[in-house]
C-alpha positions as CSV (number, residue, x, y, z in Angstrom):
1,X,-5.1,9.8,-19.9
2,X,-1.7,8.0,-19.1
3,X,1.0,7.7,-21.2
4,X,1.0,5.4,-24.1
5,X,2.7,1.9,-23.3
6,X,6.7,1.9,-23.8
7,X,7.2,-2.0,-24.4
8,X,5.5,-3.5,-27.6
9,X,7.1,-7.0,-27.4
10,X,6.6,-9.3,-24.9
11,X,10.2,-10.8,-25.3
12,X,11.7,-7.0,-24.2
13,X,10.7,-8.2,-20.9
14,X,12.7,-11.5,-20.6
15,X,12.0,-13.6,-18.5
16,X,9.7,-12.9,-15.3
17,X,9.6,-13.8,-12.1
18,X,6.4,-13.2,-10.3
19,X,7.3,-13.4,-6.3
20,X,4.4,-13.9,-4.0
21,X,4.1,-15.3,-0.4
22,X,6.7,-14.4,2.2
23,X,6.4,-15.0,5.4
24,X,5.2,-11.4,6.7
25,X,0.7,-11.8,7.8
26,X,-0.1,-10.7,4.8
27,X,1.4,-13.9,3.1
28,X,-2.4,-15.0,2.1
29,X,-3.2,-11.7,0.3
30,X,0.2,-11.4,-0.9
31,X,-0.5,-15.0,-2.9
32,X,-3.5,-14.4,-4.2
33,X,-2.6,-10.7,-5.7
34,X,0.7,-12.6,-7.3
35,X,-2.0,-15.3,-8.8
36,X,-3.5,-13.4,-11.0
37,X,-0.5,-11.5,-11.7
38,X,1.4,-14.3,-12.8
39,X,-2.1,-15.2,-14.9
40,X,-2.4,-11.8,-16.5
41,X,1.3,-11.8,-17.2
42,X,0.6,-15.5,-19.3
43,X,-2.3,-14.4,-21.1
44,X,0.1,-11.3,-22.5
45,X,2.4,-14.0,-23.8
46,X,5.4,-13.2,-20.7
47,X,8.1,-15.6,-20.1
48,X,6.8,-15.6,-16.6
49,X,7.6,-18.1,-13.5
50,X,5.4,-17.7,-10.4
51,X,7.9,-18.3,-7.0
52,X,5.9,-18.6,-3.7
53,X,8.4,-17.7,-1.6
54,X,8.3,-19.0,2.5
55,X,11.8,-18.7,3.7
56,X,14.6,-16.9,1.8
57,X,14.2,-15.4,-1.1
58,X,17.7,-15.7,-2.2
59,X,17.4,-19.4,-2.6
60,X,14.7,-19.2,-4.4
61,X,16.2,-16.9,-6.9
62,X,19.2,-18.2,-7.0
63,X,17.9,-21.2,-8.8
64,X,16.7,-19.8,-11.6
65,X,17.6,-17.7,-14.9
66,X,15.4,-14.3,-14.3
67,X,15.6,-11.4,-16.0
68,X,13.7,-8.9,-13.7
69,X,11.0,-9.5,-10.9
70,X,7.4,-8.3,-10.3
71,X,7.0,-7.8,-6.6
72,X,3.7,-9.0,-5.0
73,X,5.3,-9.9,-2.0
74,X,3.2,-7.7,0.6
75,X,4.3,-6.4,4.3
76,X,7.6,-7.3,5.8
77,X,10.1,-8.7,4.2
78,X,8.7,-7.9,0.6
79,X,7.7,-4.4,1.0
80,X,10.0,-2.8,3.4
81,X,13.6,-3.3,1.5
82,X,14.0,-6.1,2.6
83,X,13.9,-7.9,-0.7
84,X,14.9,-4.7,-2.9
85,X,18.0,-5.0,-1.3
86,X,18.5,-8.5,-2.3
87,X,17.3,-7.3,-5.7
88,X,20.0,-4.8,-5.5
89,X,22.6,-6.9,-5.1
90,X,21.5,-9.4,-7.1
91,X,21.3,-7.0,-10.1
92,X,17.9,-7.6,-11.2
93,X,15.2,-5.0,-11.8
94,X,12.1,-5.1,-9.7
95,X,8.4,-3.1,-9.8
96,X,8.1,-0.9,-7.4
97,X,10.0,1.7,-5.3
98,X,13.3,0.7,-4.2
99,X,15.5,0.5,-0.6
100,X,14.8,3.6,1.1
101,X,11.3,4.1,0.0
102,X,10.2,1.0,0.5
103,X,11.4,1.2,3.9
104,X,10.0,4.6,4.7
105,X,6.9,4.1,3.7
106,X,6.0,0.4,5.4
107,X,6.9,2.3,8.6
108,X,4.0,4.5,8.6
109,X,5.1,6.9,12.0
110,X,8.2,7.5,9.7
111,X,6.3,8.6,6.9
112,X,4.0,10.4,8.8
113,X,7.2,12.6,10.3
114,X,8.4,12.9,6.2
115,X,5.1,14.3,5.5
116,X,5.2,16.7,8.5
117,X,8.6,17.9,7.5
118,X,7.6,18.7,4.2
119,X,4.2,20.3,5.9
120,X,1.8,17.8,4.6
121,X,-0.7,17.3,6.5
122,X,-1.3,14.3,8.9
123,X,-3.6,12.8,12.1
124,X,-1.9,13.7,15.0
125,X,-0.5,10.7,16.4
126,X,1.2,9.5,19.8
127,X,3.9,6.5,20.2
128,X,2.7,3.9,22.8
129,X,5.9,2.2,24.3
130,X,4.1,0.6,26.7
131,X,0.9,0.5,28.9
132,X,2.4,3.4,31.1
133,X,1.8,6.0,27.9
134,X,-2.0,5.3,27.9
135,X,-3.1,8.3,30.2
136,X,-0.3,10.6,28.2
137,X,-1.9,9.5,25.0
138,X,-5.6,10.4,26.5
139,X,-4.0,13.4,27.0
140,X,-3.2,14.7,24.0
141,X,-5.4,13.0,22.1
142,X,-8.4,12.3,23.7
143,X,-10.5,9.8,21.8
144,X,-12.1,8.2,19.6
145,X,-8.5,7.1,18.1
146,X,-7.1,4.2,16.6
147,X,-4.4,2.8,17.0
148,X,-2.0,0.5,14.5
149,X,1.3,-1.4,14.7
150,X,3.6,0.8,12.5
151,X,4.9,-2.3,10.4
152,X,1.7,-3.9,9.4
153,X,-0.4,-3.6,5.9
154,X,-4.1,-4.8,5.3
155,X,-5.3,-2.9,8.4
156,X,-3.9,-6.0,10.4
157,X,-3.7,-5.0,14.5
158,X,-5.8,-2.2,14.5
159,X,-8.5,-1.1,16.4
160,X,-10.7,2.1,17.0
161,X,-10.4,3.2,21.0
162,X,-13.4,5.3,22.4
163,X,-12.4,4.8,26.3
164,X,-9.3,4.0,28.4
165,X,-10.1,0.5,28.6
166,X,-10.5,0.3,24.9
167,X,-7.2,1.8,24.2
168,X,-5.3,-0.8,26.7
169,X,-6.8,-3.5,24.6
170,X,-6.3,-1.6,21.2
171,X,-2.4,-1.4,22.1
172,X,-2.0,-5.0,23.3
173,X,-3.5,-6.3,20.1
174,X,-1.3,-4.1,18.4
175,X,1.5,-4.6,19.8
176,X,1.5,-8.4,19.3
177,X,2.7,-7.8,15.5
178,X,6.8,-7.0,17.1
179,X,6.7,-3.6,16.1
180,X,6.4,0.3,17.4
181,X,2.3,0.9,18.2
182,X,0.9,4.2,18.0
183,X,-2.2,5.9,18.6
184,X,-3.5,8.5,15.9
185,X,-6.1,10.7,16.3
186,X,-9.7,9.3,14.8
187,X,-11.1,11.6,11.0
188,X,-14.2,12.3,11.4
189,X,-15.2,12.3,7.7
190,X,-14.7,10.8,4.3
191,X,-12.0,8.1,3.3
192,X,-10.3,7.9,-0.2
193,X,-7.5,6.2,-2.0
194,X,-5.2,7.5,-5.2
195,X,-3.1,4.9,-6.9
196,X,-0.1,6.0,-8.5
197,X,1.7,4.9,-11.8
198,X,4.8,5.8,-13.4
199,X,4.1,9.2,-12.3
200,X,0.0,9.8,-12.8
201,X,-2.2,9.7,-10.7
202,X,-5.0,7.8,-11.1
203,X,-8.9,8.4,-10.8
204,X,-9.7,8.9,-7.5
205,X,-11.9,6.4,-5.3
206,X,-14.0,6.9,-2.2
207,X,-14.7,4.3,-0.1
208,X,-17.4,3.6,2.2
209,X,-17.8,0.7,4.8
210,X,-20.5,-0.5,7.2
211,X,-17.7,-1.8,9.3
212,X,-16.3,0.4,11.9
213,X,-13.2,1.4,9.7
214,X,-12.0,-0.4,6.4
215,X,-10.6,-2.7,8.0
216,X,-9.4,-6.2,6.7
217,X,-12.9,-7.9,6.6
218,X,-13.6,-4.9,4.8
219,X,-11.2,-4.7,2.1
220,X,-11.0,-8.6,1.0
221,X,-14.5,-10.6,2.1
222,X,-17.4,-8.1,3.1
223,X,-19.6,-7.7,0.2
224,X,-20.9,-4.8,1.5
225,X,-18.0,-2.7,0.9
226,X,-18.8,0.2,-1.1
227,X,-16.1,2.0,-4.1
228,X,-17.1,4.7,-5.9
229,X,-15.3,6.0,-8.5
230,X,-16.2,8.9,-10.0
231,X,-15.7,9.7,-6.3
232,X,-18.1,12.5,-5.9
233,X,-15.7,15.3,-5.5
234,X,-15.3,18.0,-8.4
235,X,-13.2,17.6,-10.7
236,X,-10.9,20.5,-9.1
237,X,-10.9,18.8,-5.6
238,X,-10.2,15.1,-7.4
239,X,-7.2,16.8,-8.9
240,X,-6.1,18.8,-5.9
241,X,-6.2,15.4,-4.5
242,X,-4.1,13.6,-6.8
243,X,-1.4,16.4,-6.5
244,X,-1.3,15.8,-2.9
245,X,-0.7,12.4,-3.4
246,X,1.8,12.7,-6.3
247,X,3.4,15.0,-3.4
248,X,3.1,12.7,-0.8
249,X,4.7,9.8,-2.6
250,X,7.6,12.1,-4.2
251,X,8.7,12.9,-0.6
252,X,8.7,8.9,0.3
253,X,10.3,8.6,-2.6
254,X,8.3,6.3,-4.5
255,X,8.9,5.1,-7.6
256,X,7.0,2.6,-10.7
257,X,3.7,2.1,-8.7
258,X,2.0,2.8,-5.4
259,X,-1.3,4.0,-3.7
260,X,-2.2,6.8,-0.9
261,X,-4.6,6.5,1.7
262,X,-6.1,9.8,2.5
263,X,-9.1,11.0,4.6
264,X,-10.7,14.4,3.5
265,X,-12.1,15.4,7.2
266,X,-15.4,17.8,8.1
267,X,-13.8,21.0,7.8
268,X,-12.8,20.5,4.4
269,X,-8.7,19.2,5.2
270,X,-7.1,16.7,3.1
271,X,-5.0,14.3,6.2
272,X,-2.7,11.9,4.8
273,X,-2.8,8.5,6.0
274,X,0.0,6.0,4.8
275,X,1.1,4.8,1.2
276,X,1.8,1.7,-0.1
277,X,4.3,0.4,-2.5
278,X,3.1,-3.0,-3.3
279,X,-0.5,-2.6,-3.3
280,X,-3.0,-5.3,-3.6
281,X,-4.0,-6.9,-6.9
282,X,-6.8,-9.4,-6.2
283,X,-10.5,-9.1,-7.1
284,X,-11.0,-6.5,-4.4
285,X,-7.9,-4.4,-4.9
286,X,-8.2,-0.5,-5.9
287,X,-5.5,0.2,-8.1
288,X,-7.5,-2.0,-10.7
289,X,-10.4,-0.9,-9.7
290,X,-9.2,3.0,-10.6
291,X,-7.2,2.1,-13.6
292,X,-10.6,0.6,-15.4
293,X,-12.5,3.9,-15.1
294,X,-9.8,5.2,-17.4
295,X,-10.2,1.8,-19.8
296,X,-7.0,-0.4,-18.3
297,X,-7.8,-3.7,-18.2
298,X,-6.0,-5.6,-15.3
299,X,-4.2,-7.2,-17.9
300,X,-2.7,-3.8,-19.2
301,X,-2.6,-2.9,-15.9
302,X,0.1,-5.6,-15.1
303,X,1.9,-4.9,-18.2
304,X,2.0,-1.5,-17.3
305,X,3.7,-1.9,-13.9
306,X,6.3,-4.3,-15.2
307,X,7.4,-1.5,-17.7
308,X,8.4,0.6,-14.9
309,X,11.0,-2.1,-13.9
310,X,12.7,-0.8,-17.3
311,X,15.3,1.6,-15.7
């Protein structure tokens, strides 16, 4: 059970900004999760604007009288504190985790090397500066792997790699996004997410794809995506894995809302992937998806998040 809501007025709030858009490739998601943000934020009676931001966000700010913001602003520029610096020095409150965090954990070989100094575990991984790494990768890694721009959300740039020729391909598509590329060593087993808020975990979800990986297809148009929650573990492995990701996200630093990617391999290991801080909130997003097995409507839900921009 989570807490009991704090705010019991709508007017506590003020008024709301809903920022959506950006200019990062996740622009398309990052509008459509804001959407029905801003919708659920009207149907709870919110003074609530919705901003689609494409250039700076300071202008578009600037312009108006706003009380707080609700982040939906996914990928770079929005999720990488970027914007909660702005927010920062703008003095207004925001959802969601704040400079250092957000940076940290849209850099996912950073995070990765914060969860292996605090002895989480992780894939291991290898940094591809250039073509010239690929037989140094092959041999630590081997294969398969699969490799992923570091700065990139929605599974955008990556590929799985079974052969050298594979892996030259898998890096140049990667690397295409203007950020470091890495390879990281392929989980052979099952894949799971654990949204986070205001401190709880949430029920656990496994997920299950006919696609190679849950990739983008995957997680916003396939309809044969599979999410199951109860996810089949006991309930003392569900809540060993919610520790771990409560753990996980304390060492990031997280704060108000997240989620943690997380495979759970053959031999029985929980490996981290990455977390995110501004997690989707469309029709096929998992934080809402987890929040109604424990009665939250997405409504609630929203409500919910914006309390945690109460400092």
């Amino acid at each position: 059970m989570l807490k009991p809501m704090k705010i019991v007025n709508s007017q506590q709030f003020g008024r709301v900004a809903v920022l959506m858009g950006g200019t990062a490739a996740e622009r398309e998601v990052s509008i459509n999760s804001g959407t029905a943000v801003f919708n659920a934020l009207k149907r709870k009676n919110i003074d609530v604007i919705a901003m689609n931001v494409s250039d700076n966000p300071i202008t578009a700010l600037g312009n108006q009288p706003i009380d707080r913001v609700f982040n939906c602003i996914h990928g770079r520029g929005g999720e990488d504190g970027v914007l909660q610096a702005i927010l920062e020095v703008m003095k207004l409150p925001y959802t969601g985790s704040g400079v250092t965090a957000s940076a940290l954990s849209m850099d996912k070989l950073r995070t990765k090397l914060c969860w292996q100094g605090q002895g989480l575990s992780t894939p291991a991984w290898f940094l591809l500066k250039n073509v010239q790494d690929i037989d140094a990768c092959i041999e630590k890694l081997g294969f398969p792997v699969i490799v992923k721009p570091t700065k990139e959300g929605s599974s955008l740039g990556m590929s799985k790699a079974t052969n050298r020729e594979e892996l030259q391909a898998a890096y140049v598509a990667a690397a295409q996004y203007q950020c470091d590329v890495y390879a990281e060593s392929w989980v052979q087993g099952a894949e799971y997410t654990v949204g986070i808020l205001a401190g709880q975990a949430l029920p656990v979800i496994r997920l299950e794809t006919s696609n190679t990986f849950y990739d983008y297809d995957a997680k916003y148009h396939a309809t044969t995506t599979q999410y199951h929650c109860p996810c089949g573990l006991t309930p003392e492995q569900e809540w060993g894995l919610q520790t771990l990701a409560l753990q996980a996200s304390d060492c990031i630093g997280v704060e108000g809302w997240g989620r943690v990617d997380v495979f759970i391999d053959l031999q029985g290991q929980a490996q981290l992937i990455e977390v995110n801080t501004v997690p989707g909130m469309t029709d096929h997003s998992l934080v809402p998806m987890a929040a109604a097995k424990l009665g939250i409507d997405f409504d609630e839900l929203v409500w919910r998040i914006l309390e945690t921009s109460m400092k």
